[in-house]
C-alpha positions in Angstrom: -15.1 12.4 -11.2 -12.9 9.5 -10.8 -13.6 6.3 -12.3 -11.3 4.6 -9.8 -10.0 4.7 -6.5 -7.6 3.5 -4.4 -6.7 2.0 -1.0 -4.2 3.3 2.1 -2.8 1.2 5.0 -0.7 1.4 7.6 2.0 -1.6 7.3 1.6 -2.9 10.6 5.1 -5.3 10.8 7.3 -3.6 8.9 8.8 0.0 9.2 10.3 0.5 5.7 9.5 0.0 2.4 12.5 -2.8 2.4 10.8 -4.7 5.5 7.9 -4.8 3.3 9.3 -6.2 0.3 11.1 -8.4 2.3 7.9 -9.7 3.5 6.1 -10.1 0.7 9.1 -12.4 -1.2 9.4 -14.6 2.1 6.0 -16.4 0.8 4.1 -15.8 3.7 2.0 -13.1 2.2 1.6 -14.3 -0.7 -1.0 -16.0 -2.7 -1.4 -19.9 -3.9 -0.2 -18.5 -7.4 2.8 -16.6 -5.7 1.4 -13.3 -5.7 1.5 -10.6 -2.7 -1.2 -10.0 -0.9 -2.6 -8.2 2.5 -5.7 -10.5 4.0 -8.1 -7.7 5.9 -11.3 -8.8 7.9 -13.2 -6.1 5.4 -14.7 -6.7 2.1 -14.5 -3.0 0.1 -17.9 -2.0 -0.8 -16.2 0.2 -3.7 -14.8 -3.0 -5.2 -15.3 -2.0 -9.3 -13.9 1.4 -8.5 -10.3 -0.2 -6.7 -10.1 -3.0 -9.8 -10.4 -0.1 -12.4 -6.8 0.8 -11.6 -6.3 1.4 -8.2 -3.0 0.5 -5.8 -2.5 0.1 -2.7 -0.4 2.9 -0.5 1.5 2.0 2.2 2.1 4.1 5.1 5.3 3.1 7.3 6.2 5.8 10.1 3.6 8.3 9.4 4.2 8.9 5.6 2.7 7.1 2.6 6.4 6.2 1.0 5.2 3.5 -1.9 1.9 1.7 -3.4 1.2 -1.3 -5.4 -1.3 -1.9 -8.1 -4.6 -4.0 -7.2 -4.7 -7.1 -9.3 -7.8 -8.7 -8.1 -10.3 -9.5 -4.8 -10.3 -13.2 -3.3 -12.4 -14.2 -0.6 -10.7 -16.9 1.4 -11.0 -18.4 4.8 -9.1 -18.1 8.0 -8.2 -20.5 10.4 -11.1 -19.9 12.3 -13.9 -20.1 9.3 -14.2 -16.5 8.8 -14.2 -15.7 5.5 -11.8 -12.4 4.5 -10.9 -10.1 1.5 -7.0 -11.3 0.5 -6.3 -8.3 -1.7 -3.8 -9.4 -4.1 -0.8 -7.1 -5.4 1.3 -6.8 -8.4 4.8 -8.0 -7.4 7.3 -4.9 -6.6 6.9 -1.7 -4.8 6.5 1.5 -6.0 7.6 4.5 -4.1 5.9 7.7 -4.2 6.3 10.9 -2.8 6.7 10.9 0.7 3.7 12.2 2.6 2.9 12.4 5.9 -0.3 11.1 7.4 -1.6 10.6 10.9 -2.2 6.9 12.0 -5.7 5.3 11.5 -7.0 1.3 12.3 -7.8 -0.4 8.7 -7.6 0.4 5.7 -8.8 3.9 4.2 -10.1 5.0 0.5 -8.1 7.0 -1.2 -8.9 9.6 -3.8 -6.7 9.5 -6.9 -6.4 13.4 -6.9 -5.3 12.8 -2.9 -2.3 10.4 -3.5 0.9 11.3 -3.7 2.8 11.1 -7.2 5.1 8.5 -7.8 9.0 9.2 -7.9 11.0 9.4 -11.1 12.6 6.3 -12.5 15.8 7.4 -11.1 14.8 8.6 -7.5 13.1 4.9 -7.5 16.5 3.6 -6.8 17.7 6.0 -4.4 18.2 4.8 -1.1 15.2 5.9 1.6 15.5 8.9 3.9 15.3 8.0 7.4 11.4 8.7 8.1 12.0 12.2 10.5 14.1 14.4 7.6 11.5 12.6 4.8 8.6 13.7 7.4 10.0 17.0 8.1 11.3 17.7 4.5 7.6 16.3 3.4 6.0 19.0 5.4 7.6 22.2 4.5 7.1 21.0 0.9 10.9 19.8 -0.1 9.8 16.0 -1.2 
């Protein structure tokens, strides 16, 4: 059994894995000490399992294309007094494997045995599919 696990979420805002990083370095996702985060209404009940090592995979046009590592949990407020989970990211994305997956609200667990492996060093820097062949190469197998 796993001693960790991890998080998936649709990146509702952004359609690539540029957008994204794009986002996260413009300062308004970021954290007092200038780290990214995603704020979500939802505290994770498995929060020991997620800090043991688990990432965050992002899911832009039906395929998980990259993740970030989970740094910590902070509770903060919103505007309107509700109190929220800011999960806070190591800075820098890293791509995976694209693989497809079928839209869902939230945030989902994610079994380490379940996410897709992370690309080489060298396919890191090549430049990103457009999301139909990665979705259709994906499928059959090819990525």
């Amino acid at each position: 059994m796993d001693k960790f696990t991890h998080l998936i979420k649709l990146s509702v805002g952004t359609d690539s894995v540029e957008s994204l990083s794009a986002w996260q370095d413009s300062g308004a996702a970021q954290t007092a000490d200038g780290l990214p985060c995603h704020v979500t209404r939802m505290w994770p009940k498995r929060e020991a399992e997620i800090l043991a090592g688990g990432s965050i995979y992002w899911v832009f046009q039906g395929l998980v294309q990259c993740r970030q590592p989970i740094l910590r949990l902070d509770r903060v407020t919103g505007s309107d007094g509700i109190e929220r989970c800011a999960i806070v990211l190591q800075p820098g994305l890293i791509r995976v494997a694209p693989a497809p997956r079928r839209p869902f609200q939230g945030w989902r667990y994610l079994a380490p045995s379940d996410a897709p492996p992370d690309l080489s060093k060298t396919r890191q820097r090549e430049q990103e599919l457009p999301p139909e062949l990665a979705g259709a190469l994906a499928e059959i197998g090819v990525l």
